[in-house]
N, C-alpha and C positions, 0 to 999 in steps of 0.2 A: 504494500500500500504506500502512497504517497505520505509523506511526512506530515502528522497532524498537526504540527509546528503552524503548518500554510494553511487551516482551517481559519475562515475569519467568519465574524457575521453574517449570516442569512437565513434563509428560509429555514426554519427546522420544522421540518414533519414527519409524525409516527402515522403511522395506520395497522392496525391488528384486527385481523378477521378468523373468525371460526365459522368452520363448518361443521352440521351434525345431519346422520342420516334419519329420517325420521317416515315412518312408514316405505315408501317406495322412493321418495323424493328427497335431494341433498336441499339444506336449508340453511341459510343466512342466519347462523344463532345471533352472532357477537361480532361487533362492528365498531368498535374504538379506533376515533379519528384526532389530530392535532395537526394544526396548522396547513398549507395549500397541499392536503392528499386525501380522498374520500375512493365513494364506489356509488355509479350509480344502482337502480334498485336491478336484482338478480331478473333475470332470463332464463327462458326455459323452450326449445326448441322442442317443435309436437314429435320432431324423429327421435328424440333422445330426450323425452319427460325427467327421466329422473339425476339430470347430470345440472348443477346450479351455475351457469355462466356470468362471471360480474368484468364488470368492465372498469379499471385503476382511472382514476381521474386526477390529472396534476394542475390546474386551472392557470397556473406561471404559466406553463407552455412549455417548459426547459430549465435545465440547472444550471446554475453562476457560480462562479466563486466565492465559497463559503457557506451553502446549500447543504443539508445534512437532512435526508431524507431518509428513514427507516419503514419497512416493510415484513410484516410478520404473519405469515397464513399460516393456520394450522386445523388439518380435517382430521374431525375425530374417527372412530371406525365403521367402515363402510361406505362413507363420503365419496361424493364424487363431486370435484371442483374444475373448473375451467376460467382461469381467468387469461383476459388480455387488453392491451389499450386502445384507443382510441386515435392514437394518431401518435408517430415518432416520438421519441427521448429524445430532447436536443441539448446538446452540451456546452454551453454558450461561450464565448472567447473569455478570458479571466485575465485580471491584470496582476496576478500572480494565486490568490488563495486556490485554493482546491476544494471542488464540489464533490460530494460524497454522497453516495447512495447504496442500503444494505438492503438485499433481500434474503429473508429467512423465511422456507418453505417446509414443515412436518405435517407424516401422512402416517395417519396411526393402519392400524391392522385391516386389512381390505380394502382400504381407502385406494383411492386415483386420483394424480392433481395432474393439469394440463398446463404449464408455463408457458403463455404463447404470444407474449407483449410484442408489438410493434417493435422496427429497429430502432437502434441507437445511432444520432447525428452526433458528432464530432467535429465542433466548427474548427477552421484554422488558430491556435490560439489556445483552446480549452484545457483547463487541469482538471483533472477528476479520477477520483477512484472508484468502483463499481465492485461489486460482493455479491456471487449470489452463492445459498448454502440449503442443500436439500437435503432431509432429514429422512427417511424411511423406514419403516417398519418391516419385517424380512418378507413381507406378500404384500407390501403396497407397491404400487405401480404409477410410472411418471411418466409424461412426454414434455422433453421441454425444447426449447430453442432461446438460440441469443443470437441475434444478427445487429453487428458493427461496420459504420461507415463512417470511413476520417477522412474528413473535407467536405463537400458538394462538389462531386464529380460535374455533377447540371450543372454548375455555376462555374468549371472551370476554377475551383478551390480547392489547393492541394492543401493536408494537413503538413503545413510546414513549421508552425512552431506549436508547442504546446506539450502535456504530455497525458497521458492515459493508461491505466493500470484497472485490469480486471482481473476478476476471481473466479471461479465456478470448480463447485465443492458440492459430488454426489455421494454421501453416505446410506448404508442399508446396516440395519439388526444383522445378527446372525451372521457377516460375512467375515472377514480377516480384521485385522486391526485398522488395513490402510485402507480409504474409502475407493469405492464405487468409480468417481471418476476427480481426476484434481487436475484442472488444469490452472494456468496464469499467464498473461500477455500484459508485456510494458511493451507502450508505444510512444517512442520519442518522434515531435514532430522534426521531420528534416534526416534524421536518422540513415544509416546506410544501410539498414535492414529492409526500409521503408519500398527503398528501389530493386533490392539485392533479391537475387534469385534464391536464395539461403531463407531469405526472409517472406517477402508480401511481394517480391516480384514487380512492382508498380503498381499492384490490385489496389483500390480503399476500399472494398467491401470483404468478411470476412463473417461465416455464419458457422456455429455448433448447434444441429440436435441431436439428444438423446433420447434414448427408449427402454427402461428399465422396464420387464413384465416378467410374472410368471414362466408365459409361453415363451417356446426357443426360436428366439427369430434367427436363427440361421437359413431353413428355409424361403425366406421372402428375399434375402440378399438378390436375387438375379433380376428379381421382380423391382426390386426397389432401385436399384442402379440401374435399369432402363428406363425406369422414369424418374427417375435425376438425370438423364441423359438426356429424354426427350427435354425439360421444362432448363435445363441450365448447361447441356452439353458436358464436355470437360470439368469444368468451373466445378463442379459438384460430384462428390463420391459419398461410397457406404462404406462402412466396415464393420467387422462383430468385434468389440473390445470382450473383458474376460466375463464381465456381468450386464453388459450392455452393450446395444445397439449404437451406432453413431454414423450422423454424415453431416459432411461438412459441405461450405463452399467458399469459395475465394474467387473474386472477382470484379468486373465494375459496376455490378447491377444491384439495387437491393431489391430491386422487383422482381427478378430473377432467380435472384436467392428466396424470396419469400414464396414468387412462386411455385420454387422447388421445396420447398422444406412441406407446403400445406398440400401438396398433392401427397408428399411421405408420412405425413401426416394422417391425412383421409386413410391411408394402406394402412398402417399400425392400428388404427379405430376399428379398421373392417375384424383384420385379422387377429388381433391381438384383443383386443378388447370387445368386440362381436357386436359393435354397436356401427352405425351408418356417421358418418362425416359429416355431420351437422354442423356446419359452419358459424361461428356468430354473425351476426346480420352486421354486425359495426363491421366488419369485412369488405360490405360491400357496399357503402358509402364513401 
């Protein structure tokens, strides 16, 4: 993480959500809000009744320097959650502080959570640290993604100064000591990595999902890399990590990447979770 030294005044917001399963349908228990981060009211899609979809609301629009946003879902057992946003993360240029934002995600015993936020902008400029940390119980089941763009490729802004550090930390019950899945990226803006074939190649877009379940998706591999193939070409692969599913993409598109990750998406729901691809409707606005 970035030195909390460079944390200065700004936005501080928490938001804590529980979910409980209660007859056939997941419900909105516990909704504790502070400062610019809420949800609006849950969704419920007629293909998939019983899955609660809320939509993360940050009304700034984006994080500044000195911004300290915390995020804390937790589904009790049997829960089934879906959250996602509304429209990009945007990382605003900083005249040194560093914007901070923590996502903590726990999914008790049969529980399913869906991480499926909108991407992240990184203007030219931006300090920020990002964390996300997913919790799981040894038969709860996840799908998530994170998709990153540094600069506005549209706007012909490369990420030349700045810097950007993220986290993503997938632990399960029951498995070895070391979690599920750990990765970290620091990105210095201007960087030789930035261009370097070692590194990003000249790409600014760059996406992670995963897919923890029960079922063995080794199987679906040929199936799922042809349609990463069709929806992002190259740009986009699969692979089976040792407890999870994963595919990436690196590239210049976030549309590209997004539209590769939700069509692998829709395939893991079908197959994996035996439920239809009910899309959030904020998708399609």
């Amino acid at each position: 993480m970035l030195e909390e030294a460079h944390l200065a005044a700004g936005w501080q917001g928490r938001l804590a959500l529980g979910f409980e399963l209660r007859g056939e349908r997941t419900v909105l228990a516990r909704r504790e809000h502070r400062g610019p981060l809420g949800v609006q009211r849950p969704f419920y899609e007629r293909e998939d009744p019983g899955t609660c979809q809320v939509y993360l609301l940050h009304p700034p629009g984006g994080l500044v320097g000195g911004d300290d946003l915390s995020i804390d879902v937790q589904l009790g057992p049997g829960a089934r959650a879906l959250l996602t946003t509304p429209a990009a993360t945007k990382l605003y240029r900083s005249q040194g502080a560093t914007a901070a934002q923590r996502v903590q995600l726990r999914a008790a015993q049969g529980a399913r959570i869906e991480w499926l936020p909108q991407e992240t902008i990184a203007y030219d400029g931006a300090r920020a640290a990002l964390a996300t940390r997913v919790e799981l119980a040894q038969d709860a089941e996840l799908i998530a993604w994170e998709v990153t763009c540094l600069g506005r490729p549209a706007c012909q802004e490369r990420f030349a100064h700045g810097a950007l550090d993220q986290r993503l930390e997938v632990s399960r019950a029951g498995t070895p000591l070391m979690p599920l899945v750990l990765e970290r990226a620091r990105y210095r803006g201007g960087a030789a990595g930035m261009d370097g074939a070692w590194g990003l190649g000249g790409h600014a877009v760059s996406g992670t999902l995963l897919c923890v379940t029960a079922h063995d998706p080794e199987p679906l591999l040929p199936e799922l890399r042809a349609l990463l193939a069709a929806r992002a070409g190259e740009e986009a692969v699969c692979s089976r990590l040792a407890h999870a599913l994963c595919c990436r993409y690196l590239g210049p598109s976030t549309e590209r990447a997004l539209s590769a990750f939700r069509a692998a998406w829709g395939l893991l729901r079908q197959r994996c979770f035996a439920l239809p691809a009910a899309a959030p409707r904020i998708w399609a606005t």
